[in-house]
C-alpha positions as a Markdown table, in Angstrom:
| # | Residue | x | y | z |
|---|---|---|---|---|
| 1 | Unk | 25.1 | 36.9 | -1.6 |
| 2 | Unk | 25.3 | 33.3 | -1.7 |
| 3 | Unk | 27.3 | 31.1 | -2.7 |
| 4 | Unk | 26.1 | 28.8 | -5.7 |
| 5 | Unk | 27.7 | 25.8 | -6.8 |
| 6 | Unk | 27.9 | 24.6 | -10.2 |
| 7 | Unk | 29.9 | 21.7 | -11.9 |
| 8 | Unk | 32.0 | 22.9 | -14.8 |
| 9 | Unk | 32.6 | 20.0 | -16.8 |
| 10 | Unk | 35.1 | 19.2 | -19.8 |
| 11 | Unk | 34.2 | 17.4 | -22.9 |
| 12 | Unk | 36.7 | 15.6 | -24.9 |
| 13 | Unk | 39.0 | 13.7 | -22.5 |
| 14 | Unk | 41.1 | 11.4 | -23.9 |
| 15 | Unk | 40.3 | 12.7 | -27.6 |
| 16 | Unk | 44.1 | 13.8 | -28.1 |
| 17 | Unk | 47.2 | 14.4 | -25.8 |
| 18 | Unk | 47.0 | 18.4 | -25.9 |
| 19 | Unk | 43.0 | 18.4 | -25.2 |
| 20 | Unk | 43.9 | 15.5 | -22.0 |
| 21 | Unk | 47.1 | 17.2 | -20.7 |
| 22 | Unk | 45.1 | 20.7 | -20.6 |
| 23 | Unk | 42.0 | 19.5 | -18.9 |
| 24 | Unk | 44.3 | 17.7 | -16.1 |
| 25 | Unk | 46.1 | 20.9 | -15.7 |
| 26 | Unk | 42.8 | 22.1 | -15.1 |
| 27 | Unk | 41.4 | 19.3 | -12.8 |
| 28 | Unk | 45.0 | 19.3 | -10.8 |
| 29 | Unk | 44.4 | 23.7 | -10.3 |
| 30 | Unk | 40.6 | 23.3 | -9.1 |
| 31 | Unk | 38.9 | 24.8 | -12.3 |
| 32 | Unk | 37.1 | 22.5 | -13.2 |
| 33 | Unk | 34.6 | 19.8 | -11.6 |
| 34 | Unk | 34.3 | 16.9 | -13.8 |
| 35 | Unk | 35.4 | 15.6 | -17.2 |
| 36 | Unk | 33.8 | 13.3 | -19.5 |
| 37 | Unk | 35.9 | 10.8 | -21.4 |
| 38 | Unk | 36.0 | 9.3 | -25.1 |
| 39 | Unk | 37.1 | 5.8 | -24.0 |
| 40 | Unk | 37.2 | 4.6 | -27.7 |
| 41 | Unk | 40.8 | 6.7 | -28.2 |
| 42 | Unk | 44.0 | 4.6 | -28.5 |
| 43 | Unk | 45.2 | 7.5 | -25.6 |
| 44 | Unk | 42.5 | 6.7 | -22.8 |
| 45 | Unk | 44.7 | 3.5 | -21.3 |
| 46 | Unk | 47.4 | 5.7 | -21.3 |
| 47 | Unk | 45.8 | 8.4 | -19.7 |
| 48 | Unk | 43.5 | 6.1 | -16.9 |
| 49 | Unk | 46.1 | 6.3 | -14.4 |
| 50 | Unk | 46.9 | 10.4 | -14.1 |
| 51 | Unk | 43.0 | 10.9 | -14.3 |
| 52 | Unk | 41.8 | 8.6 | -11.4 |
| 53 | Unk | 44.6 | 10.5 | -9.5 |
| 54 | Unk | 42.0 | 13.2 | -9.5 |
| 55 | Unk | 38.6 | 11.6 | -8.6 |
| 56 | Unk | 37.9 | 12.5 | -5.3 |
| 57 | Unk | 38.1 | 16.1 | -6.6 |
| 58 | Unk | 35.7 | 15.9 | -10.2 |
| 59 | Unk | 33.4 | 13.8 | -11.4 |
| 60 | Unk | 34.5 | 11.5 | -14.2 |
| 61 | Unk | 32.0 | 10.5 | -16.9 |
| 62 | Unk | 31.6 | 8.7 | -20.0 |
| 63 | Unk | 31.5 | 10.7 | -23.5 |
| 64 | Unk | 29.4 | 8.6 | -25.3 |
| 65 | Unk | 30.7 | 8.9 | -29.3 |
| 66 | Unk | 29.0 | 8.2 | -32.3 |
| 67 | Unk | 30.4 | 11.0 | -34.5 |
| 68 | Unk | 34.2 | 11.6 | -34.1 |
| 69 | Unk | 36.1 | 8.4 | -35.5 |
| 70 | Unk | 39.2 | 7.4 | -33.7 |
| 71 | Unk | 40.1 | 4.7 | -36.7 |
| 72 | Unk | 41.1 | 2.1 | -34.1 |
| 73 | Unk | 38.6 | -1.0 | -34.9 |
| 74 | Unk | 34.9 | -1.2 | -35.3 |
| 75 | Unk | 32.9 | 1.6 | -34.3 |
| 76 | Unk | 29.2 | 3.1 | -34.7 |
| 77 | Unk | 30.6 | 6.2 | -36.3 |
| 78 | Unk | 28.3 | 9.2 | -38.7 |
| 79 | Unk | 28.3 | 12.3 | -39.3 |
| 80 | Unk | 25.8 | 14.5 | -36.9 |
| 81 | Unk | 23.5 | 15.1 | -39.3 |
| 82 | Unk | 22.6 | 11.1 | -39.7 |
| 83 | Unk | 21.9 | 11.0 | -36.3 |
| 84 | Unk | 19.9 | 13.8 | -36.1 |
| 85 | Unk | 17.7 | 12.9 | -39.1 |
| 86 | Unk | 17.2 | 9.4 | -38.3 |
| 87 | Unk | 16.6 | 9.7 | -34.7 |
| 88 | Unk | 14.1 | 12.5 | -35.4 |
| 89 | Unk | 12.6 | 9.4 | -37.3 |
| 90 | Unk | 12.4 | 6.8 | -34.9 |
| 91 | Unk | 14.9 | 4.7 | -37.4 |
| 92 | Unk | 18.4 | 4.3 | -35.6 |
| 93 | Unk | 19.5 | 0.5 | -34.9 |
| 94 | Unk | 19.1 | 0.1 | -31.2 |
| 95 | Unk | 20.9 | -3.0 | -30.7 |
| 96 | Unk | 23.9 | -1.8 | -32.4 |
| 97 | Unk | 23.5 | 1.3 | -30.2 |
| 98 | Unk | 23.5 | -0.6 | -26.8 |
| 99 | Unk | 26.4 | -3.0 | -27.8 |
| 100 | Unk | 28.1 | 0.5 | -28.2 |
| 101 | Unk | 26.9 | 2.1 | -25.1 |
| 102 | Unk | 28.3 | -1.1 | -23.4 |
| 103 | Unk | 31.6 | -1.2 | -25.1 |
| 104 | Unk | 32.5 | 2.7 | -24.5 |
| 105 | Unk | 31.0 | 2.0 | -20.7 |
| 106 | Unk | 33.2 | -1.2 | -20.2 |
| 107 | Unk | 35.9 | 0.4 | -21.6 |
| 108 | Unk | 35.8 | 3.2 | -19.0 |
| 109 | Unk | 35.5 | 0.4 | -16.5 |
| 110 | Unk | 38.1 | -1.6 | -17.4 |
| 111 | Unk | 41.2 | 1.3 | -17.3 |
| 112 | Unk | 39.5 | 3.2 | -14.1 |
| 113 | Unk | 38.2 | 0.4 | -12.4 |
| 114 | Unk | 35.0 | 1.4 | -11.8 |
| 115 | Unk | 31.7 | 2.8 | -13.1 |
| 116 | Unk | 31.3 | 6.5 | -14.4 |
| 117 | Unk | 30.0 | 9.0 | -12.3 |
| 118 | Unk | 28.0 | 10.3 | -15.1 |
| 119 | Unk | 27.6 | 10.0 | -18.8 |
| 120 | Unk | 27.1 | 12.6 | -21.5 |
| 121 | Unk | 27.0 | 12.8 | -25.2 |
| 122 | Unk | 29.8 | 13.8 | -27.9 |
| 123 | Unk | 27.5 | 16.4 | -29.9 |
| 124 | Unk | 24.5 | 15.3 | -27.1 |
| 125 | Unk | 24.0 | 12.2 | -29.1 |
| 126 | Unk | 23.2 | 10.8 | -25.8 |
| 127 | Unk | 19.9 | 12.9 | -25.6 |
| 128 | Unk | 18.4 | 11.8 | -28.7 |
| 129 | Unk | 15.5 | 9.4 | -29.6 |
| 130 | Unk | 16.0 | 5.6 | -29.7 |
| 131 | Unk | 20.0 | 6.7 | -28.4 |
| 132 | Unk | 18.3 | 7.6 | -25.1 |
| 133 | Unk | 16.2 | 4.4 | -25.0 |
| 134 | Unk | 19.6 | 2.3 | -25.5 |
| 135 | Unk | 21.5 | 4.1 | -22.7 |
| 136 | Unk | 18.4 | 3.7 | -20.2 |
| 137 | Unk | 18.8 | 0.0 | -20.9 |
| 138 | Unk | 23.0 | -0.1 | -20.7 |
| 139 | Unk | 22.5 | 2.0 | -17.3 |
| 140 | Unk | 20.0 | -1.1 | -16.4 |
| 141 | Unk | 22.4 | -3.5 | -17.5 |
| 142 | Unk | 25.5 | -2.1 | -16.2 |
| 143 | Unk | 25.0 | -0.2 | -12.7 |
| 144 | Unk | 23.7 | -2.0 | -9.8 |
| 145 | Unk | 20.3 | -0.3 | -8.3 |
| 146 | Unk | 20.7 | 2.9 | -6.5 |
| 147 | Unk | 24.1 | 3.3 | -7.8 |
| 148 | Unk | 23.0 | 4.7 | -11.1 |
| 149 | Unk | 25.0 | 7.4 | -12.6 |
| 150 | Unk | 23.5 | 11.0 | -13.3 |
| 151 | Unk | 22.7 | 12.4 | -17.2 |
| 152 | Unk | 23.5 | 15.4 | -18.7 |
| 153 | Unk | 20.4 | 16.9 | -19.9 |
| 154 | Unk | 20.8 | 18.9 | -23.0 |
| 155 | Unk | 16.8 | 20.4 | -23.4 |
| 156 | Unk | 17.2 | 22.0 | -20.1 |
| 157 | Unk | 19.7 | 24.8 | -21.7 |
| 158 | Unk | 19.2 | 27.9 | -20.0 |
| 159 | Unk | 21.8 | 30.0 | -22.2 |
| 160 | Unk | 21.8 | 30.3 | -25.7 |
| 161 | Unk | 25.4 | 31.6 | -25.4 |
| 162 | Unk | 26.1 | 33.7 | -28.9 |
| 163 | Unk | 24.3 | 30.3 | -30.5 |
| 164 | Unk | 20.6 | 31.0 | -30.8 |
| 165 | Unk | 19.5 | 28.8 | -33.8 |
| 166 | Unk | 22.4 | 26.0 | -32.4 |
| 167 | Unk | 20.4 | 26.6 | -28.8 |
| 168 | Unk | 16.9 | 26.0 | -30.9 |
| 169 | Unk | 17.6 | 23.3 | -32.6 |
| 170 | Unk | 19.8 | 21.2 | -29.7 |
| 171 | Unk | 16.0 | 21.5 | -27.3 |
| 172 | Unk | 14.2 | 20.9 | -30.1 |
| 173 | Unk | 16.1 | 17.4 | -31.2 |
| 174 | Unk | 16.8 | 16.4 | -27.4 |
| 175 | Unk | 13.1 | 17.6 | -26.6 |
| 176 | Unk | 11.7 | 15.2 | -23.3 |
| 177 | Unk | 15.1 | 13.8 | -22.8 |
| 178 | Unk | 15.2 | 15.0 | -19.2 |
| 179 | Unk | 11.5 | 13.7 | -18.3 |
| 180 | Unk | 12.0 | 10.2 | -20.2 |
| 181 | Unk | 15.5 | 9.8 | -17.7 |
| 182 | Unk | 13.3 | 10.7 | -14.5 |
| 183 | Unk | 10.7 | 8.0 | -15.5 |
| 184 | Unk | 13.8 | 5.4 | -15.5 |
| 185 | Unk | 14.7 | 6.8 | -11.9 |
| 186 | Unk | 18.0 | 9.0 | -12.9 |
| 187 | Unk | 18.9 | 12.1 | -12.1 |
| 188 | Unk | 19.6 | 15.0 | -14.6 |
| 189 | Unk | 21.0 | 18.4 | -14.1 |
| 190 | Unk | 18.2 | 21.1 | -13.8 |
| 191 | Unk | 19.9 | 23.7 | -15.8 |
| 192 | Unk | 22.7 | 23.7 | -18.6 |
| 193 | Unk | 24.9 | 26.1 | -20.3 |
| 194 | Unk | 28.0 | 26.7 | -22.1 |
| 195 | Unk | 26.7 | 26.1 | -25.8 |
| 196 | Unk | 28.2 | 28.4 | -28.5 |
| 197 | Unk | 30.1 | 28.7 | -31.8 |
| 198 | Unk | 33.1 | 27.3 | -30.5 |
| 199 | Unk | 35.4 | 30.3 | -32.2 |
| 200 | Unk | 38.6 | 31.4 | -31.1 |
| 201 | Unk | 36.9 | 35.5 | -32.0 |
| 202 | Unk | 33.3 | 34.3 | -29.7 |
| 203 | Unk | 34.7 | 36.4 | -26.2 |
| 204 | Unk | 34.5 | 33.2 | -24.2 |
| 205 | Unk | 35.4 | 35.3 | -21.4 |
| 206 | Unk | 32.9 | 37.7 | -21.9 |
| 207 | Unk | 30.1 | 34.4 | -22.9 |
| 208 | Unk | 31.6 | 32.6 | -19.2 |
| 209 | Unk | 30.5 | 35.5 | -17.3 |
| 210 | Unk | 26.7 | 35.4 | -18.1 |
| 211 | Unk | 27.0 | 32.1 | -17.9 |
| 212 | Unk | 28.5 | 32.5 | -14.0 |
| 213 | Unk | 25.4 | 35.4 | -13.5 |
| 214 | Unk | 22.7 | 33.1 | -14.9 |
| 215 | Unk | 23.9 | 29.9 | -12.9 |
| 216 | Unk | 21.0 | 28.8 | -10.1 |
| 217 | Unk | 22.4 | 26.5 | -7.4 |
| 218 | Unk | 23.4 | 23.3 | -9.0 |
| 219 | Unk | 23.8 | 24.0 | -12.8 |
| 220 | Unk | 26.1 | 22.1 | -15.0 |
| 221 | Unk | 28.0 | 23.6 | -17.7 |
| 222 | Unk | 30.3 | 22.0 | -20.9 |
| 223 | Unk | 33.4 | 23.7 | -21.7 |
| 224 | Unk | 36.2 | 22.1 | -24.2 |
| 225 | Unk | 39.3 | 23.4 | -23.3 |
| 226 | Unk | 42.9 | 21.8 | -24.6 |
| 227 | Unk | 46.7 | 23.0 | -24.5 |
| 228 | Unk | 47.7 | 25.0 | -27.5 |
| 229 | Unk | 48.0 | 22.5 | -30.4 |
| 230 | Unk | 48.2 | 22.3 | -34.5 |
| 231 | Unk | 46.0 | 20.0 | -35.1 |
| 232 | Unk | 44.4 | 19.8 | -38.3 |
| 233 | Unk | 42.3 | 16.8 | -37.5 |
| 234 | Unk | 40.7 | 19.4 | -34.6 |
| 235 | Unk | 38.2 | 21.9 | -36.2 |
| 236 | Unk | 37.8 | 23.9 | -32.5 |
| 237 | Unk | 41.7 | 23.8 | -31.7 |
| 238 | Unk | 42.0 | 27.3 | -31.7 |
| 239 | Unk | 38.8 | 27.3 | -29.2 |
| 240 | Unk | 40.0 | 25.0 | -27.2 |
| 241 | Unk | 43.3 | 27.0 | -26.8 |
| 242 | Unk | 41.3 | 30.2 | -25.5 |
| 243 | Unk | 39.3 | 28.1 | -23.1 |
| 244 | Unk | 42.6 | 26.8 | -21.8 |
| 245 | Unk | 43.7 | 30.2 | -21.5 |
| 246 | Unk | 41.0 | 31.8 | -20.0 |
| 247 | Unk | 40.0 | 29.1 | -17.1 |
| 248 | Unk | 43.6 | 28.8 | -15.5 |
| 249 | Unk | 43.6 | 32.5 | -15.6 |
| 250 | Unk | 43.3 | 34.9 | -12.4 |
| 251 | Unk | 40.1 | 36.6 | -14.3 |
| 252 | Unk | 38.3 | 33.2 | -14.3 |
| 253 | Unk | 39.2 | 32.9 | -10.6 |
| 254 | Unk | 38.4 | 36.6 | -10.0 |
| 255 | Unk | 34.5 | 35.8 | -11.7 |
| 256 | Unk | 33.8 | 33.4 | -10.3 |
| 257 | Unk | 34.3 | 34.8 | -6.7 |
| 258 | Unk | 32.7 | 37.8 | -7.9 |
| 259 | Unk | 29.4 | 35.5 | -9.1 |
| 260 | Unk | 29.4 | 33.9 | -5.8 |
| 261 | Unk | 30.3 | 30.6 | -7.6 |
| 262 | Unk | 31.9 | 27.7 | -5.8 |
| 263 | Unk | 33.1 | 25.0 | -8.9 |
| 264 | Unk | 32.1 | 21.2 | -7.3 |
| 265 | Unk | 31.2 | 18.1 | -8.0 |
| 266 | Unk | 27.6 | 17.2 | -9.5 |
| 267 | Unk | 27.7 | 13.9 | -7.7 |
| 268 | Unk | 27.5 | 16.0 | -3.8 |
């Protein structure tokens, strides 16, 4: 059989010490291929330097926020379910959404010295009407031509995970995202997994290894793994903790060679 490449990717860098110090662990023992950043935390300049350590090895992206509020200054911040309604509605503020975009994006910039490989969405806000015609234009703004980073694609989901409804209702909201970034002349991933209910009791273990069956050549999944931690501000911190667990374990090794999958960058 073989052998298939996928890029694992971790959400959440930056967002707290014991999610950033896990996901390096991670990066530093080759199980992972990329991370996506939240370059509005107080710990990002902090955590810059040990991170581009590891860029010739993952892909580093941008975790564009709208929803998680780091209380450090101005920010665009609501709950999920205001972006979902209004974006569904054609009724979000897209200037205030590009001066955000650009913020978060020059932020990135300014402690790695360079551009993001990529850029995804905290809760795939990224994917969702008028937020998708904001970023299109920040790319425009920002990256030079034919240096223009990839997107993570949300609607192509090709696993539900244990998440059906969650599954339903994230295509149905980010609906024509991947077409719309094509148009603009970017480059999405073709298939997507690792959505579920983000439970320490879900069997990630069990969920990773359909994922690993059901990868083609070239998928790109999400995965939000963090060093133990009590943290009540973290509502998946147990989660996180079995993520951690499981993906610097010998059985994560022992799957993937058993899948045929080789973990790599998305940007190769």
């Amino acid at each position: 059989m073989s052998s298939r490449r996928l890029t694992l990717c971790a959400d959440d860098f930056a967002q707290s010490p014991a999610i950033s110090q896990g996901i390096l662990n991670l990066l530093q023992a080759g199980r992972l291929s990329a991370t996506s950043v939240m370059t509005q935390s107080p710990h990002w300049p902090g955590l810059a330097a040990p991170l581009s350590e590891l860029q010739q090895q993952a892909d580093l992206g941008l975790h564009f926020n709208l929803t998680h509020d780091f209380a450090n200054g101005p920010q665009l911040i609501k709950p999920l379910s205001h972006w979902l309604l209004l974006s569904q509605l054609r009724q979000l503020p897209y200037q205030a959404l590009l001066d955000s975009l650009l913020r978060q994006i020059d932020l990135f910039s300014q402690h790695l010295g360079r551009l993001p490989d990529f850029i995804d969405g905290h809760q795939h806000v990224h994917a969702l009407p008028v937020v998708r015609d904001a970023l299109f234009a920040a790319i425009a703004l920002r990256w030079p031509a034919g240096q223009r980073p990839y997107l993570r694609a949300p609607d192509h989901l090709g696993h539900p995970g244990d998440s059906r409804l969650k599954a339903v209702v994230l295509q149905a909201v980010c609906r024509g995202f991947a077409q719309a970034a094509s148009q603009h002349g970017l480059v999405c991933n073709r298939w997507f997994a690792g959505l579920y209910a983000l439970q320490a009791e879900a069997g990630f273990a069990t969920l990773m290894q359909q994922w690993l069956n059901a990868c083609p050549d070239g998928g790109l999944m999400m995965c939000h793994p963090g060093l133990p931690a009590d943290d009540a501000s973290d509502p998946i911190a147990a989660a996180r903790a079995v993520e951690y667990c499981h993906l610097s374990s010998t059985a994560f090794d022992y799957a993937c060679r058993a899948a045929s999958i080789e973990l790599g960058k998305f940007s190769n």
